[in-house]
Structure formats: C-alpha cells, structure tokens
mmCIF file as gemmi writes it, N, C-alpha and C atoms, coordinates in Angstrom:
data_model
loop_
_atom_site.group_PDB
_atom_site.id
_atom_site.type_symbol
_atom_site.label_atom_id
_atom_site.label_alt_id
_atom_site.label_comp_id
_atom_site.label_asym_id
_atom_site.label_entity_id
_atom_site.label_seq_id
_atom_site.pdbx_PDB_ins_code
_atom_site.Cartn_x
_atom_site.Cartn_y
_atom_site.Cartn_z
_atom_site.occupancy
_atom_site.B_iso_or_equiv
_atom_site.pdbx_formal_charge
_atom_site.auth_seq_id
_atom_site.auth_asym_id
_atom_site.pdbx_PDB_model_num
ATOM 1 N N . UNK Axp A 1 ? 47.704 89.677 117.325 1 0 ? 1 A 1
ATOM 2 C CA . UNK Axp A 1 ? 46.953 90.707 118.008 1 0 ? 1 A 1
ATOM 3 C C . UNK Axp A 1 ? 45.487 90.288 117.998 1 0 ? 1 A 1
ATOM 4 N N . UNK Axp A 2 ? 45.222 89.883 119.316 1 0 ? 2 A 1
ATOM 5 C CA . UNK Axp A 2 ? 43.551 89.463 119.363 1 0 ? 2 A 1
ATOM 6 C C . UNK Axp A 2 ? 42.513 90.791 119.508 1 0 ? 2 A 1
ATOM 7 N N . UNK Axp A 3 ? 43.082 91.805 119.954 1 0 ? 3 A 1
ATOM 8 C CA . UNK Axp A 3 ? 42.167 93.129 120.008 1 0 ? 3 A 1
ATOM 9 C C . UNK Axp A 3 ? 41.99 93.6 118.811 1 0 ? 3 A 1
ATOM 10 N N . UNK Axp A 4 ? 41.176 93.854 117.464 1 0 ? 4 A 1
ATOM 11 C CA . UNK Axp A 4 ? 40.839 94.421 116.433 1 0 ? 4 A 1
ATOM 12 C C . UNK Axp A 4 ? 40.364 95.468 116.757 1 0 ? 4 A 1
ATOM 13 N N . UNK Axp A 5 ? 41.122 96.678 116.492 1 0 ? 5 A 1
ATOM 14 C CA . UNK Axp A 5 ? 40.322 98.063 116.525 1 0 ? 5 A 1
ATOM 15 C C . UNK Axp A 5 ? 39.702 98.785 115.82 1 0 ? 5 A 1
ATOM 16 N N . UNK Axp A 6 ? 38.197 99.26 115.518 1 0 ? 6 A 1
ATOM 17 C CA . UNK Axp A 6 ? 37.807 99.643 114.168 1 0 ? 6 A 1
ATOM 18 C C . UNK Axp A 6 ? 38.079 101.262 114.08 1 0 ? 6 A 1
ATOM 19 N N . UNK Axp A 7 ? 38.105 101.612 112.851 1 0 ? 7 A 1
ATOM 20 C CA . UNK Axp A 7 ? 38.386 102.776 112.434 1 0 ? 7 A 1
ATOM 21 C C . UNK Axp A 7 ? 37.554 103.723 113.202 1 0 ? 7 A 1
ATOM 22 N N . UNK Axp A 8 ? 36.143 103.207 113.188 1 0 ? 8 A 1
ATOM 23 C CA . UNK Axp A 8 ? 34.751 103.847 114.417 1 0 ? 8 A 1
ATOM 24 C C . UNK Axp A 8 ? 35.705 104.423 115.245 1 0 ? 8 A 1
ATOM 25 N N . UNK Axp A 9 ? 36.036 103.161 116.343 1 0 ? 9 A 1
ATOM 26 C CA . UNK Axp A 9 ? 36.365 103.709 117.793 1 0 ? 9 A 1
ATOM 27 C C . UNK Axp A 9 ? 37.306 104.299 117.311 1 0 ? 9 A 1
ATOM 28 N N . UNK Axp A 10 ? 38.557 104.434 116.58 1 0 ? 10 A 1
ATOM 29 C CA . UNK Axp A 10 ? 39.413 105.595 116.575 1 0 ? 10 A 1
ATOM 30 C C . UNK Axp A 10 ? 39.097 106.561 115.809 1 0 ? 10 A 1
ATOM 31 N N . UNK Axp A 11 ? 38.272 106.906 115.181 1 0 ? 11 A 1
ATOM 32 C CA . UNK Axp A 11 ? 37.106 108.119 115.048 1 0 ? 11 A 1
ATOM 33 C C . UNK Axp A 11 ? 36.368 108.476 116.202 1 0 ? 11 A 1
ATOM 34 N N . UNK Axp A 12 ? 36.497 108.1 116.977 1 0 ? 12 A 1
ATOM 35 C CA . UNK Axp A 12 ? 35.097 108.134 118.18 1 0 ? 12 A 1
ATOM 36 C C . UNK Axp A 12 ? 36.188 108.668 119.124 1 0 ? 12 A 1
ATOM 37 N N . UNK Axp A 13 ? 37.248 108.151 119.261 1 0 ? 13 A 1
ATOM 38 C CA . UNK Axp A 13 ? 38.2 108.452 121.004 1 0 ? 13 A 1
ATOM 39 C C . UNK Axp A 13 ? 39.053 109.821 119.935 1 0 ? 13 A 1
ATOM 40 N N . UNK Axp A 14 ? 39.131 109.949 119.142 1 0 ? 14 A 1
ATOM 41 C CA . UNK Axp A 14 ? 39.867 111.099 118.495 1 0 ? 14 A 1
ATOM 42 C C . UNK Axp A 14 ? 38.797 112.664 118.551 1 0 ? 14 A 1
ATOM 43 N N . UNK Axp A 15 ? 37.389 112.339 118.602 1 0 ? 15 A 1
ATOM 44 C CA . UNK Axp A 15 ? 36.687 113.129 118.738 1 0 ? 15 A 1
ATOM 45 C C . UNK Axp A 15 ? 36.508 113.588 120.168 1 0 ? 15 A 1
ATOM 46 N N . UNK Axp A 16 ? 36.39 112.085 121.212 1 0 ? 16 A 1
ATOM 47 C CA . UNK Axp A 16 ? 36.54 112.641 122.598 1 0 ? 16 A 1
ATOM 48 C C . UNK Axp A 16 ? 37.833 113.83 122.824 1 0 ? 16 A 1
ATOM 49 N N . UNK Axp A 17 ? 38.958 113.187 122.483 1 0 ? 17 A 1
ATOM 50 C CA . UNK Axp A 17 ? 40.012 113.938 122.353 1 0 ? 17 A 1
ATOM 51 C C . UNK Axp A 17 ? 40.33 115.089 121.895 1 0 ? 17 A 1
ATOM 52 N N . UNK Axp A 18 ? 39.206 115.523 121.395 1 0 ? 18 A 1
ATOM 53 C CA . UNK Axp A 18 ? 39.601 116.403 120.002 1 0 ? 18 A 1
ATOM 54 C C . UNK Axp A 18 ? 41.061 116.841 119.18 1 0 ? 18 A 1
ATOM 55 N N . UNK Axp A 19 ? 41.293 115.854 118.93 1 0 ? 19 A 1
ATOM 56 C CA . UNK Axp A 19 ? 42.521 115.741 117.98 1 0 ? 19 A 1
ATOM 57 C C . UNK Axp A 19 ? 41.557 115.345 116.398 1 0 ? 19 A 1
ATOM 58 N N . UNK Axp A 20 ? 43.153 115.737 115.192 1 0 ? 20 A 1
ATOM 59 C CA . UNK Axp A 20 ? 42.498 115.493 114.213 1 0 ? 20 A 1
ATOM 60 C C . UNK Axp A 20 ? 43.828 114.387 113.843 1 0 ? 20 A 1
ATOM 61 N N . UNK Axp A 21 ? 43.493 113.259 113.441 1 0 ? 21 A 1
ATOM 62 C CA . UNK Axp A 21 ? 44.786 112.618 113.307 1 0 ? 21 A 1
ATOM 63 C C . UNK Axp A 21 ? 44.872 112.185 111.916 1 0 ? 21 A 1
ATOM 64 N N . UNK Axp A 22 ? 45.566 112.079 111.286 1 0 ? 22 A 1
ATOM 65 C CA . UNK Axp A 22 ? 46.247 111.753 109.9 1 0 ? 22 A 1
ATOM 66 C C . UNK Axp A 22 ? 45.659 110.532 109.345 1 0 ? 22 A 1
ATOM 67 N N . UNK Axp A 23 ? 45.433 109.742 108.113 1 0 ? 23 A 1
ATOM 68 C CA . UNK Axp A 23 ? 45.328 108.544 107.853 1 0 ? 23 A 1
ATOM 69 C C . UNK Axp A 23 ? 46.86 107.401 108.885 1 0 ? 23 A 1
ATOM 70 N N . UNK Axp A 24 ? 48.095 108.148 108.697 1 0 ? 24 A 1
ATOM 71 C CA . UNK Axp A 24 ? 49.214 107.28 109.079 1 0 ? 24 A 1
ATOM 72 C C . UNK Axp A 24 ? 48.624 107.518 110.702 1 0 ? 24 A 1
ATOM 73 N N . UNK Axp A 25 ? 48.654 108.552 111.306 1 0 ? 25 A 1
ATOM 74 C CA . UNK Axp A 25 ? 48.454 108.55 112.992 1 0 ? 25 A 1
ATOM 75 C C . UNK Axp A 25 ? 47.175 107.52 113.453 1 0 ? 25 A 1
ATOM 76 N N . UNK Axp A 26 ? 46.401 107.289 112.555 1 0 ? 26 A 1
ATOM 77 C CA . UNK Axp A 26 ? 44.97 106.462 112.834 1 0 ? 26 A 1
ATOM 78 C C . UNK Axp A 26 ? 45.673 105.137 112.663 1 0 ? 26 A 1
ATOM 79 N N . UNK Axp A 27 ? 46.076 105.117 112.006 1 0 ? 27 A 1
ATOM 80 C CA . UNK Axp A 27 ? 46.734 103.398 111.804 1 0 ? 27 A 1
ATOM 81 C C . UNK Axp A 27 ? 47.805 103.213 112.923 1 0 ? 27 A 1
ATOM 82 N N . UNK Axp A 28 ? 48.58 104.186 113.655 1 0 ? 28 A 1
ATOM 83 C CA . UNK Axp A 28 ? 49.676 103.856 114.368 1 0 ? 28 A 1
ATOM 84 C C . UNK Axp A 28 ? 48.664 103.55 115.973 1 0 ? 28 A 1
ATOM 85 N N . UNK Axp A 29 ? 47.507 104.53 116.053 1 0 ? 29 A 1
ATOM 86 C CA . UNK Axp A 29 ? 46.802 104.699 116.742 1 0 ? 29 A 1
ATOM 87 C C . UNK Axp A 29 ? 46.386 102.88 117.146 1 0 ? 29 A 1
ATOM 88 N N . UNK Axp A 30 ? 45.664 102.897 115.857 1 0 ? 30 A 1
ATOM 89 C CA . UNK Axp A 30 ? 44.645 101.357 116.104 1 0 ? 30 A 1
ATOM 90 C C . UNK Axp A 30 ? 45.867 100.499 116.568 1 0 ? 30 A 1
ATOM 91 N N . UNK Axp A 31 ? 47.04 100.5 116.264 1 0 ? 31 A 1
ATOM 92 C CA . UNK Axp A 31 ? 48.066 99.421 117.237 1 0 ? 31 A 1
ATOM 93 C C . UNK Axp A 31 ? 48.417 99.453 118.354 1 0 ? 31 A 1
ATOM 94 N N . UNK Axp A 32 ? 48.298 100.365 118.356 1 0 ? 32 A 1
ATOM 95 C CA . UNK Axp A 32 ? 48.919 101.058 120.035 1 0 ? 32 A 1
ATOM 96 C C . UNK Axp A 32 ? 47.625 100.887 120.541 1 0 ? 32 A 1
ATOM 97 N N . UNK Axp A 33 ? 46.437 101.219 120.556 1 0 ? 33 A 1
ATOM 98 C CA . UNK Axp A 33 ? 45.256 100.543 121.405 1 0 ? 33 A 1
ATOM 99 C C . UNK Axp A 33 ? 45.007 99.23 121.418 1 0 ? 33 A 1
ATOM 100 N N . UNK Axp A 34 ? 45.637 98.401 120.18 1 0 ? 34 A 1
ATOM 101 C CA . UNK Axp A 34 ? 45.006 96.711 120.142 1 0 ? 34 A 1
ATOM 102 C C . UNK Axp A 34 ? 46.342 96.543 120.83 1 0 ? 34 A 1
ATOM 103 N N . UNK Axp A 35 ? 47.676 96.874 121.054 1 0 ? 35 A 1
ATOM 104 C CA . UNK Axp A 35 ? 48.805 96.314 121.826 1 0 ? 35 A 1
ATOM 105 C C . UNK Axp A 35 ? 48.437 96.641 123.469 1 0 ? 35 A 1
ATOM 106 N N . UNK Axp A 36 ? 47.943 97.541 123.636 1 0 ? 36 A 1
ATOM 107 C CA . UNK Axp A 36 ? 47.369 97.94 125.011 1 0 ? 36 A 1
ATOM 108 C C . UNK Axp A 36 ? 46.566 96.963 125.515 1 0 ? 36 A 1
ATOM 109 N N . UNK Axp A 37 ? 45.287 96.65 124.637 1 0 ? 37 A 1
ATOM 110 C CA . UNK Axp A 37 ? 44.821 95.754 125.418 1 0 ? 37 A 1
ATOM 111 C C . UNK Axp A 37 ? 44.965 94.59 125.543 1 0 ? 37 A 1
ATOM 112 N N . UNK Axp A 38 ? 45.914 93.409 123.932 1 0 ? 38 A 1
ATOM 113 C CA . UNK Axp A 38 ? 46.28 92.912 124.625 1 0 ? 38 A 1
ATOM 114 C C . UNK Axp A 38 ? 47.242 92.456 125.607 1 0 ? 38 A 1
ATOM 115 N N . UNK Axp A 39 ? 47.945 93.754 125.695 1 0 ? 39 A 1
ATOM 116 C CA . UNK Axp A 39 ? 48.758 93.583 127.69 1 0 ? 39 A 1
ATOM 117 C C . UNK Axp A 39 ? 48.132 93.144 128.583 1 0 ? 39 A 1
ATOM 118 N N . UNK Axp A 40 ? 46.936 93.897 128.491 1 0 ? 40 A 1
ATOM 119 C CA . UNK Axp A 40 ? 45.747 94.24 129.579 1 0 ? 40 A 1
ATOM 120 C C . UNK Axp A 40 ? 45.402 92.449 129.724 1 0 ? 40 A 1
ATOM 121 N N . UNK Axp A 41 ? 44.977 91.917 128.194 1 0 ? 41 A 1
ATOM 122 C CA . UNK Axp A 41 ? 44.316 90.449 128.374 1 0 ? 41 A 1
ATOM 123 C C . UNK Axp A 41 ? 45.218 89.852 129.136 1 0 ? 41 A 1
ATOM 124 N N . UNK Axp A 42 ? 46.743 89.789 128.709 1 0 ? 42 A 1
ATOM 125 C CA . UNK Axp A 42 ? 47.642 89.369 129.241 1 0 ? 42 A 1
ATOM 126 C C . UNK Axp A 42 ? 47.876 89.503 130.999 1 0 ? 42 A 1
ATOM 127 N N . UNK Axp A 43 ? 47.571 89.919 131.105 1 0 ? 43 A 1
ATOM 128 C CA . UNK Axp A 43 ? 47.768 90.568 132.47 1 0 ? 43 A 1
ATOM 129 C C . UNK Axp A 43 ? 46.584 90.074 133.339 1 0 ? 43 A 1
ATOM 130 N N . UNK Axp A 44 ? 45.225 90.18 132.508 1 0 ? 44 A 1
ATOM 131 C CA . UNK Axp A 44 ? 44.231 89.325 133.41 1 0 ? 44 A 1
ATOM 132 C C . UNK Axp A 44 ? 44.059 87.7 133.173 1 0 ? 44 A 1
ATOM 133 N N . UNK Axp A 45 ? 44.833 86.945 132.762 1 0 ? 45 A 1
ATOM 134 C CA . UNK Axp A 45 ? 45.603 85.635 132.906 1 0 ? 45 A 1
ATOM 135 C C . UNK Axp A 45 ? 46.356 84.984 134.251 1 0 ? 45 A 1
ATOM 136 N N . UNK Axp A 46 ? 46.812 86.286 134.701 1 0 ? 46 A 1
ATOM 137 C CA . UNK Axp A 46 ? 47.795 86.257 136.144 1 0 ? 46 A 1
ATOM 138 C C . UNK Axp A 46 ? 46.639 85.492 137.137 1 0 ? 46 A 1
ATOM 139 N N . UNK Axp A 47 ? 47.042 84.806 138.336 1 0 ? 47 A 1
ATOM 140 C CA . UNK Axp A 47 ? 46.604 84.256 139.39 1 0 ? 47 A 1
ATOM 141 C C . UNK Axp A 47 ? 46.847 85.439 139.799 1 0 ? 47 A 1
ATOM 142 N N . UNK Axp A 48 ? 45.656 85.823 140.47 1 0 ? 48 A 1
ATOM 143 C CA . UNK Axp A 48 ? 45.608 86.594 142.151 1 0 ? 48 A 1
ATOM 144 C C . UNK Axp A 48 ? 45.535 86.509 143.005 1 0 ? 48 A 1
ATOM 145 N N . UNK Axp A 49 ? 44.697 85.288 142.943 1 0 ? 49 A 1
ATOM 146 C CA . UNK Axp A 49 ? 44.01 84.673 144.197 1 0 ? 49 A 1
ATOM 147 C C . UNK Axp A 49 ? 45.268 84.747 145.088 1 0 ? 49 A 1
ATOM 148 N N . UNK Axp A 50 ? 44.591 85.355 146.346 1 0 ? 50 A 1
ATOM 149 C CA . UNK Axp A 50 ? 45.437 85.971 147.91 1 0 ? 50 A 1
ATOM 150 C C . UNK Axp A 50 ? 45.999 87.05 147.762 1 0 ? 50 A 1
ATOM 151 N N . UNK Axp A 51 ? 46.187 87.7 146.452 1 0 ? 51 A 1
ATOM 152 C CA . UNK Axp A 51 ? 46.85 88.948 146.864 1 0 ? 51 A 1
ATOM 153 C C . UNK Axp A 51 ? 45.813 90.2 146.949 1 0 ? 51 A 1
ATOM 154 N N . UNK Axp A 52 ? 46.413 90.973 148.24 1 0 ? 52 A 1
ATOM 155 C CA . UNK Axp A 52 ? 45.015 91.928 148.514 1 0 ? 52 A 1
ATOM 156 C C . UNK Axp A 52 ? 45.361 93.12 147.517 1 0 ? 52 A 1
ATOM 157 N N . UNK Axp A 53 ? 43.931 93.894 147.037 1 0 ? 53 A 1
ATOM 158 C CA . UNK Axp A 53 ? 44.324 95.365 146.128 1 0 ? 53 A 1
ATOM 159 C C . UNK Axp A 53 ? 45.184 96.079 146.847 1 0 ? 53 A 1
ATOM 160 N N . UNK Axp A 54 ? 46.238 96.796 146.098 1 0 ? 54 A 1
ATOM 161 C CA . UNK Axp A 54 ? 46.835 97.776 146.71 1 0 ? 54 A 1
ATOM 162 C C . UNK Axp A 54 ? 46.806 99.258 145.831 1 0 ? 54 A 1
ATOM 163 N N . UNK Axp A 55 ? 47.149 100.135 146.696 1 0 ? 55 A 1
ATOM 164 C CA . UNK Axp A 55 ? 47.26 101.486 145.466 1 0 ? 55 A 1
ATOM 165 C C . UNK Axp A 55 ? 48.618 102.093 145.585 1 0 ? 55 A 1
ATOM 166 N N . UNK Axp A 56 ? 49.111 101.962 146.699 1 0 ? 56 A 1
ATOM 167 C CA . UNK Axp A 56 ? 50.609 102.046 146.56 1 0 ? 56 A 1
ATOM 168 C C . UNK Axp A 56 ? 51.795 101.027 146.421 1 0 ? 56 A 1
ATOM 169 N N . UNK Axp A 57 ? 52.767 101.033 146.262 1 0 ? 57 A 1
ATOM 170 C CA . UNK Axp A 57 ? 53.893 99.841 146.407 1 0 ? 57 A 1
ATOM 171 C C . UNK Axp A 57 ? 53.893 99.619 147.768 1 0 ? 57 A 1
ATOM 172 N N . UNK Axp A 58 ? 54.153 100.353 148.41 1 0 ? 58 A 1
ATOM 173 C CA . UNK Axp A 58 ? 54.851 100.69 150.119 1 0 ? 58 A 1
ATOM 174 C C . UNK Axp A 58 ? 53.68 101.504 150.766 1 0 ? 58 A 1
ATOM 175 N N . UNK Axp A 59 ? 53.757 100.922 152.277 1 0 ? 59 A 1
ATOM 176 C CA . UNK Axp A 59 ? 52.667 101.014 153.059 1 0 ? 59 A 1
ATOM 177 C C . UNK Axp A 59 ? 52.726 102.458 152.994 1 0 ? 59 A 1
ATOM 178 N N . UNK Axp A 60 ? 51.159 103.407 152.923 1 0 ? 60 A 1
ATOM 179 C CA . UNK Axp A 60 ? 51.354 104.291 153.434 1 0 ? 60 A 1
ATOM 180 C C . UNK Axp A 60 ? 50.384 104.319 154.364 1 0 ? 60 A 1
ATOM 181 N N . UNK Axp A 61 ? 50.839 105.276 155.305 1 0 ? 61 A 1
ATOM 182 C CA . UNK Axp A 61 ? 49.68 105.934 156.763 1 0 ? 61 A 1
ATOM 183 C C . UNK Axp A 61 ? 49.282 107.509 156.1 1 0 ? 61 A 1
ATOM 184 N N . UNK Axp A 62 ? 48.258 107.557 157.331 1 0 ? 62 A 1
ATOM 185 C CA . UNK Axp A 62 ? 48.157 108.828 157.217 1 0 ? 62 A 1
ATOM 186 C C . UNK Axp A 62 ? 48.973 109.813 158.112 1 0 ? 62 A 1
ATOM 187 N N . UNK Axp A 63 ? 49.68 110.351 157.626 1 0 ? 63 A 1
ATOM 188 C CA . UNK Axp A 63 ? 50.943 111.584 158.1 1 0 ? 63 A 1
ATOM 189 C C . UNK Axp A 63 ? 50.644 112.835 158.083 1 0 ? 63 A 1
ATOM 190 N N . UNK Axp A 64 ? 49.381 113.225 158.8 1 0 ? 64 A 1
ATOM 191 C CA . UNK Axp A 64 ? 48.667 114.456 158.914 1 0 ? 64 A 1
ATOM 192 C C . UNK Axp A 64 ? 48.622 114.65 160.397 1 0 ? 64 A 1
ATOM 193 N N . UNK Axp A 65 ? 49.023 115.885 160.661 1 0 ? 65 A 1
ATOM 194 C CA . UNK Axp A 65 ? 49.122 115.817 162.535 1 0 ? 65 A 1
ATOM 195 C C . UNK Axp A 65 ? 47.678 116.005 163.063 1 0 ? 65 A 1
ATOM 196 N N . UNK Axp A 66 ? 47.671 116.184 164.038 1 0 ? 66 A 1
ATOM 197 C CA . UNK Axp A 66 ? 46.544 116.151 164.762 1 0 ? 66 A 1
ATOM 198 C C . UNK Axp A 66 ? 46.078 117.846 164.612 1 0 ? 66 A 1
ATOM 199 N N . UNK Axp A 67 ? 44.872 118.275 164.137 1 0 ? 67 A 1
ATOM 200 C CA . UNK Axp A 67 ? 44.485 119.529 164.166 1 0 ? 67 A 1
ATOM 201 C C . UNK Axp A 67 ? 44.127 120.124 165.524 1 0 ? 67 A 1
ATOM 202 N N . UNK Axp A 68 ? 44.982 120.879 166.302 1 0 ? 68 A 1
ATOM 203 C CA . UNK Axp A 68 ? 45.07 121.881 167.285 1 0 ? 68 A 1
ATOM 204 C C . UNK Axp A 68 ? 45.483 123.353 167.399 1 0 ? 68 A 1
ATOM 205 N N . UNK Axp A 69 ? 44.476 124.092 167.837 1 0 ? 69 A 1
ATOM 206 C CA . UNK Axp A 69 ? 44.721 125.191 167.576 1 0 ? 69 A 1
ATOM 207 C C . UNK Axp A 69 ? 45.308 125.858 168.988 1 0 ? 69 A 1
ATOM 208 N N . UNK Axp A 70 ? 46.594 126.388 168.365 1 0 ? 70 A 1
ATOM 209 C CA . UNK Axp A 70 ? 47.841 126.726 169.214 1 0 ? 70 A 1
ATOM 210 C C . UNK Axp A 70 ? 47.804 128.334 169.814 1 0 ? 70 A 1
ATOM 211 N N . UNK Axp A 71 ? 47.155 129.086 168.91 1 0 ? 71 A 1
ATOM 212 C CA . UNK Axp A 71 ? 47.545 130.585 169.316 1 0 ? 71 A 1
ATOM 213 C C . UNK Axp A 71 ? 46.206 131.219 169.62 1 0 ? 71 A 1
ATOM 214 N N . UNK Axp A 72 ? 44.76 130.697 169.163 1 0 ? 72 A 1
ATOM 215 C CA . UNK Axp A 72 ? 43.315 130.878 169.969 1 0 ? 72 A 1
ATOM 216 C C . UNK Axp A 72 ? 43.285 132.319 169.036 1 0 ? 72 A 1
ATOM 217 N N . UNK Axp A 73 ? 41.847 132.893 169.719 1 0 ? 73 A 1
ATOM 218 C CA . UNK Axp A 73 ? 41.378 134.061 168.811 1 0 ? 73 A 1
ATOM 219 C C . UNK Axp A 73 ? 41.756 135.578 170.107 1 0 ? 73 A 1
ATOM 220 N N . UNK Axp A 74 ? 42.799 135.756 169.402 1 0 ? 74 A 1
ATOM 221 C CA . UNK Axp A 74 ? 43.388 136.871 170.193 1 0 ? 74 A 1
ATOM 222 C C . UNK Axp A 74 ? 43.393 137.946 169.483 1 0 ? 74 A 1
ATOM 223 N N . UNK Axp A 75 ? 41.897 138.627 169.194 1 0 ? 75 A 1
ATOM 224 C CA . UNK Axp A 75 ? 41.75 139.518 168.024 1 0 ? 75 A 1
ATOM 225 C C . UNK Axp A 75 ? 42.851 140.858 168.388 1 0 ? 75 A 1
ATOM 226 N N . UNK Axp A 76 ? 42.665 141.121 169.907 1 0 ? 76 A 1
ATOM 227 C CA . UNK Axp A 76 ? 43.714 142.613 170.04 1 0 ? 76 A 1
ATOM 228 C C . UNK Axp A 76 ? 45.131 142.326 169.548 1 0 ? 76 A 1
ATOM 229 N N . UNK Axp A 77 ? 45.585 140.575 169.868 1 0 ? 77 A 1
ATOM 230 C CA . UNK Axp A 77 ? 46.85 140.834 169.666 1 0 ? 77 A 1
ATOM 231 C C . UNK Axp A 77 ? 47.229 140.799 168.029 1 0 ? 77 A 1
ATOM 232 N N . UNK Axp A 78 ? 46.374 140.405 167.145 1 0 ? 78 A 1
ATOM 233 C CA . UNK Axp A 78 ? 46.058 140.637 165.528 1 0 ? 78 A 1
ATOM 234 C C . UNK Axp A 78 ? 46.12 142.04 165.045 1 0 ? 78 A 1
ATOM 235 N N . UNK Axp A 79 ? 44.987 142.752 165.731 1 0 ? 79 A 1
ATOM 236 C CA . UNK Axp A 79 ? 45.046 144.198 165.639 1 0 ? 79 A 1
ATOM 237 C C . UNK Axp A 79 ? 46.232 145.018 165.913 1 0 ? 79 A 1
ATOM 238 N N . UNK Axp A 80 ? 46.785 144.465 166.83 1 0 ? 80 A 1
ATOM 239 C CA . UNK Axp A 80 ? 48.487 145.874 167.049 1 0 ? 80 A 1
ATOM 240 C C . UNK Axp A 80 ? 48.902 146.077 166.145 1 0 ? 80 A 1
ATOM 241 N N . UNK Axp A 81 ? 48.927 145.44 165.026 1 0 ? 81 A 1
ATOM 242 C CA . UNK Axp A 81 ? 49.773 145.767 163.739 1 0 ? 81 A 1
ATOM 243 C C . UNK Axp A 81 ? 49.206 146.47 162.725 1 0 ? 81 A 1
ATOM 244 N N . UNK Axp A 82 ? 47.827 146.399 162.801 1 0 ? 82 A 1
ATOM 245 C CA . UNK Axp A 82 ? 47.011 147.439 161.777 1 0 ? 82 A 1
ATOM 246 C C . UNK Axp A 82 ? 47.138 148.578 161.798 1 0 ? 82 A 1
ATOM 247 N N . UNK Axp A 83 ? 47.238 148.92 160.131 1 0 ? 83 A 1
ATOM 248 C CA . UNK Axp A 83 ? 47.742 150.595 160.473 1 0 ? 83 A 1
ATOM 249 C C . UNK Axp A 83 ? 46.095 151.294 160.502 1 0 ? 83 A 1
ATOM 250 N N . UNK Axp A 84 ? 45.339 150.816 160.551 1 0 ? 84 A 1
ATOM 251 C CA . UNK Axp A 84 ? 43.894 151.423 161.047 1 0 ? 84 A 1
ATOM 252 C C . UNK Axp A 84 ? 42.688 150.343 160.753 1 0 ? 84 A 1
ATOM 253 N N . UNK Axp A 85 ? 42.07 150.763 162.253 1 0 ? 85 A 1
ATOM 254 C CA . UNK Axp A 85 ? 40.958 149.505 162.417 1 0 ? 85 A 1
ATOM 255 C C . UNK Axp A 85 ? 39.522 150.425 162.861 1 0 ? 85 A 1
ATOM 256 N N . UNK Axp A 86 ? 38.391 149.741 162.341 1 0 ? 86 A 1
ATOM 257 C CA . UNK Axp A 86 ? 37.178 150.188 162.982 1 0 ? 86 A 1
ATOM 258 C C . UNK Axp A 86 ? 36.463 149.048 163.272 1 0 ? 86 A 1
ATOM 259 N N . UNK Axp A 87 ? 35.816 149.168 164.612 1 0 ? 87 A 1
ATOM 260 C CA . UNK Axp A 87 ? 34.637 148.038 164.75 1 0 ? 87 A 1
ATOM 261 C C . UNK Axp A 87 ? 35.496 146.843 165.159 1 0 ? 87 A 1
ATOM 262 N N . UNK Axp A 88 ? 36.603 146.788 165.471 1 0 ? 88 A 1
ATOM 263 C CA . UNK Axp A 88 ? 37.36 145.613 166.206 1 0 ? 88 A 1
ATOM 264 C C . UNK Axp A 88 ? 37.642 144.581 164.306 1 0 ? 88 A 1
ATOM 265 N N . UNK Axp A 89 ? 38.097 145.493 163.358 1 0 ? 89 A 1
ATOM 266 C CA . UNK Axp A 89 ? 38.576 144.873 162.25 1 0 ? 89 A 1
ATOM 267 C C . UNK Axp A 89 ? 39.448 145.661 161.957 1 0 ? 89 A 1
ATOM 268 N N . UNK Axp A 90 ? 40.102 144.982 160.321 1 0 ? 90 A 1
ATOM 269 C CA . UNK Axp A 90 ? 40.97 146.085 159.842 1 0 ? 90 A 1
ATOM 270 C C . UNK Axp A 90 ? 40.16 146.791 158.834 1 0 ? 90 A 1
ATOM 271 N N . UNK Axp A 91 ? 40.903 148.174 158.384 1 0 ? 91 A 1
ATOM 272 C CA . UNK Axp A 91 ? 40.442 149.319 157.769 1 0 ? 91 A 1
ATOM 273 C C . UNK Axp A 91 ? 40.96 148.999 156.769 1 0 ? 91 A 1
ATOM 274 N N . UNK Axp A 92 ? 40.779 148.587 155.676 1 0 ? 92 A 1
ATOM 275 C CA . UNK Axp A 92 ? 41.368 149.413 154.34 1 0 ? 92 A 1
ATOM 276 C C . UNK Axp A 92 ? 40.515 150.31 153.414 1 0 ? 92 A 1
ATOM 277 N N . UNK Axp A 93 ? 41.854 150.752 152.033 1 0 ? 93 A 1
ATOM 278 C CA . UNK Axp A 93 ? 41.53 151.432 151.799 1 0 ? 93 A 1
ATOM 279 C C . UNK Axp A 93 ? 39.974 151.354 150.588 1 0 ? 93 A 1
ATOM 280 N N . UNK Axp A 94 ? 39.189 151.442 150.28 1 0 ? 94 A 1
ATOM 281 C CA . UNK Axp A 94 ? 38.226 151.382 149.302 1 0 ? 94 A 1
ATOM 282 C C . UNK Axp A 94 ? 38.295 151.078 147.853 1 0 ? 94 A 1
ATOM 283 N N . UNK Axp A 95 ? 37.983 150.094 147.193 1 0 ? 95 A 1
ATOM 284 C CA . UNK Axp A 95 ? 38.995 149.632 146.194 1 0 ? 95 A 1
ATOM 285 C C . UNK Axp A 95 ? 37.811 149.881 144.804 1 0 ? 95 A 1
ATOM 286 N N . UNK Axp A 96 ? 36.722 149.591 145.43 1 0 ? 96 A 1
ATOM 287 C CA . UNK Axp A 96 ? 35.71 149.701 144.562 1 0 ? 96 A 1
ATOM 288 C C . UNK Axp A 96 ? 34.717 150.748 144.272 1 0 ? 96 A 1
ATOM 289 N N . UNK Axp A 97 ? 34.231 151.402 143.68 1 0 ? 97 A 1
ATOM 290 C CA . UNK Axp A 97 ? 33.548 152.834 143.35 1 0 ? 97 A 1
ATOM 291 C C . UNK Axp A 97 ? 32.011 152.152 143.683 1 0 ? 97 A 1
C-alpha cells in the first residue's frame, strides 16, 4: 500500500462527516482510503491517449420535446368551472385572519 493515511486526515474527514468513529473504525477507515487510492493510482497508469471523456456508457441525446403551447390563454374557458370568481380570477375562501 503506497497511500499512507495519517490519523490527522481521518480525524479531519470524520469531522467533515461528523461521525465519531471508534479506535477499530479509524484503523478500518485508514485502509479503505489508502486501498481507494491506490486503485485510483492504479487506474491513472492506464493509456488514454484517443479515448474521448465520457459521462455515460451509451450515447445519450437530449429527449425533451419541443416546448409548444397547445391550449393558449383561454381564461373564460378556465373559469367555467369555478365555483366563484371576481375580477376575471378565482374566489376563494379566506384562509388567513
């Protein structure tokens, strides 16, 4: 394990966290962050060169329809259903003193 983790930083990310972790959870802790990164080292070893960033596996588009408005501002035909309107709105009842 080339990542050494000091007790600091897992005092320090346990406080971000606010967790309180055990003497045993701090020690399981510092492995599981030095095995993390070195995956991470591991992983930046790989050749990339030519492959472009991606954020998905599979292509996505954008699958959002086109915004058109279908039924327009037909305030009377809104209003037929109010059981009472003033001023070309609806009426309710008063909720607040």
């Amino acid at each position: 394990m080339a990542n050494i983790i000091s007790d600091e930083t897992i005092d320090y990310v346990g406080i971000l966290a606010k967790l309180e972790l055990s003497d045993e959870e701090k020690e399981q802790a510092k492995k599981d962050m030095g095995n993390m990164l070195d995956y991470i080292d591991k992983l930046n070893e790989l050749n990339t060169d030519g492959v472009e960033p991606m954020s998905h596996v599979f292509p996505v588009n954008n699958c959002f329809r086109e915004d058109v408005v279908t039924n327009g501002d037909d305030r009377d035909a809104m209003l037929q259903n109010a059981p009472d309107m003033k001023a070309g709105s609806y009426k309710v009842p008063r909720t607040v003193n």
